[in-house]
N, C-alpha and C positions, 0 to 999 in steps of 0.2 A: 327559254330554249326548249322547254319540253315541247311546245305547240308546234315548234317548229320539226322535231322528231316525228310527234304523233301525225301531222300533215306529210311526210314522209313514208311512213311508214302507209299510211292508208293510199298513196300513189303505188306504193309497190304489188298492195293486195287486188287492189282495185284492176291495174293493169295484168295483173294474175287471170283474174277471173273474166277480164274480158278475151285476154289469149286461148282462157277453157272454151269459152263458147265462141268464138271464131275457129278453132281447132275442130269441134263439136259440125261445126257447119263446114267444113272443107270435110272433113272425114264421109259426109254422108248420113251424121245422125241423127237427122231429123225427119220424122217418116211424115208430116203431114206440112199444108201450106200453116194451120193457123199454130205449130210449135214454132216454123221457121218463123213466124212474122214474131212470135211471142219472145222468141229471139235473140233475132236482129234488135227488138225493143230494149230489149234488157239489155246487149251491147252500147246500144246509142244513151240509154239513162246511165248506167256505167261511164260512157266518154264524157258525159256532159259534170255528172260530181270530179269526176276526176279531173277537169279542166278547171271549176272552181276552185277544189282541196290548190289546184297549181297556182290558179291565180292566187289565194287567200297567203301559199307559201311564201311567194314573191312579196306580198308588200308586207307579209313578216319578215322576211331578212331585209327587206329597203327599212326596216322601219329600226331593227338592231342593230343593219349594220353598217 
């Protein structure tokens, strides 16, 4: 059950910090093209762990429960 917790809890961080810099980029705060691109990048690798950590969640609890 703990894995299950710790893949939880990193969905929660995770989606935190992509909120910061999607916040970050609606606000204005990016003064040049290659911070926005740097990112935007960092959003999209952020969605993408965080779509794993989900998928890995899910066939932890099909597999407990």
């Amino acid at each position: 059950m703990h894995g299950i917790d710790f893949a939880s809890n990193m969905i929660g961080k995770i989606n935190k910090e992509i909120e910061l810099r999607r916040t970050s980029l609606g606000n204005g705060n990016v003064s040049s093209m290659e911070q926005y691109k740097n990112v935007v990048g960092e959003i999209s690798g952020l969605s993408l762990a965080m779509d794993e950590i989900k998928a890995l969640l899910e066939r932890m609890e099909k597999r407990d429960g």
